[in-house]
N, C-alpha and C positions, 0 to 999 in steps of 0.2 A: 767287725765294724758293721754297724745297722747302718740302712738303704734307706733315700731319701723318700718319702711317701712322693706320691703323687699332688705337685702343689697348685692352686687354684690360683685365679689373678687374687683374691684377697689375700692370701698367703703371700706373695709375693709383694703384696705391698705394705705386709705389715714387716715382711724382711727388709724390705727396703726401709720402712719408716726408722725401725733400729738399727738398721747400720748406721742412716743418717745423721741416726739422735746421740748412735754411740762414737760415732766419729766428731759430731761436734762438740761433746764433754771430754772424748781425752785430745782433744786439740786445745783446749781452754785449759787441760791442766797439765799443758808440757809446751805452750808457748803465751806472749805475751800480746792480746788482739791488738793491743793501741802501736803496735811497729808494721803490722799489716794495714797497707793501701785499699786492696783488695785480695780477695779469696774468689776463686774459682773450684767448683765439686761438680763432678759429672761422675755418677755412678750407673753405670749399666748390667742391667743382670740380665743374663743369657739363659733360659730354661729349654731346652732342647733333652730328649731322649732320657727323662727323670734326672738329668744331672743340669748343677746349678753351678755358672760364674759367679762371680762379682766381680766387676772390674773398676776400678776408682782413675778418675784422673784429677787430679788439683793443680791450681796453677793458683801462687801466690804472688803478689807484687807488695816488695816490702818497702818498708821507710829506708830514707838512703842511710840512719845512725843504725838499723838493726844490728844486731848479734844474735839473731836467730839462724839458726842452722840448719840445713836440708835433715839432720840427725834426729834434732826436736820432732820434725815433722815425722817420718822415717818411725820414730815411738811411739807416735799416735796411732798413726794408720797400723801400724802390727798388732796395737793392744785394742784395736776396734777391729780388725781380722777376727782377733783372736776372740773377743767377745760376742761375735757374730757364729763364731764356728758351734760356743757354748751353746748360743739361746738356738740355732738350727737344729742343735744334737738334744739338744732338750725340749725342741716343740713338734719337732718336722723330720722324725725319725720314724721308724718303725722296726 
């Protein structure tokens, strides 16, 4: 397993900007936005001792007919983990 390089604030905010962008395309393609009220994203990244968090918190307020299920959400967020883990191990490795 390669070591995280040493990351600069632009680094960190270009991690940031892709998690964002990747979390708000697979939210779009595993729920339906017109049953959501509001969405709440608070994502925190902790850079401490060359190791990196991410931490998400969402809070959704849905329509009272929804069938969206905490599950849909739950799909998103793992396939934006997961696509963050890719684009880190393939920019910000060493």
């Amino acid at each position: 397993m390669s070591k995280l390089k040493k990351l600069s604030k632009e680094d960190l905010n270009t991690i940031l900007e892709f998690f964002l962008s990747s979390l708000d395309n697979n939210l779009l393609n595993n729920i339906n936005f017109k049953e959501i009220n509001d969405l709440n994203l608070d994502v925190k990244l902790n850079y401490l001792d060359n190791k990196l968090d991410v931490d998400l918190d969402i809070g959704i307020d849905l329509d009272t007919l929804s069938d969206i299920d905490s599950k849909n959400v739950n799909i998103a967020i793992d396939k934006s983990y997961a696509d963050l883990d890719s684009f880190i191990e393939g920019n910000f490795k060493k």
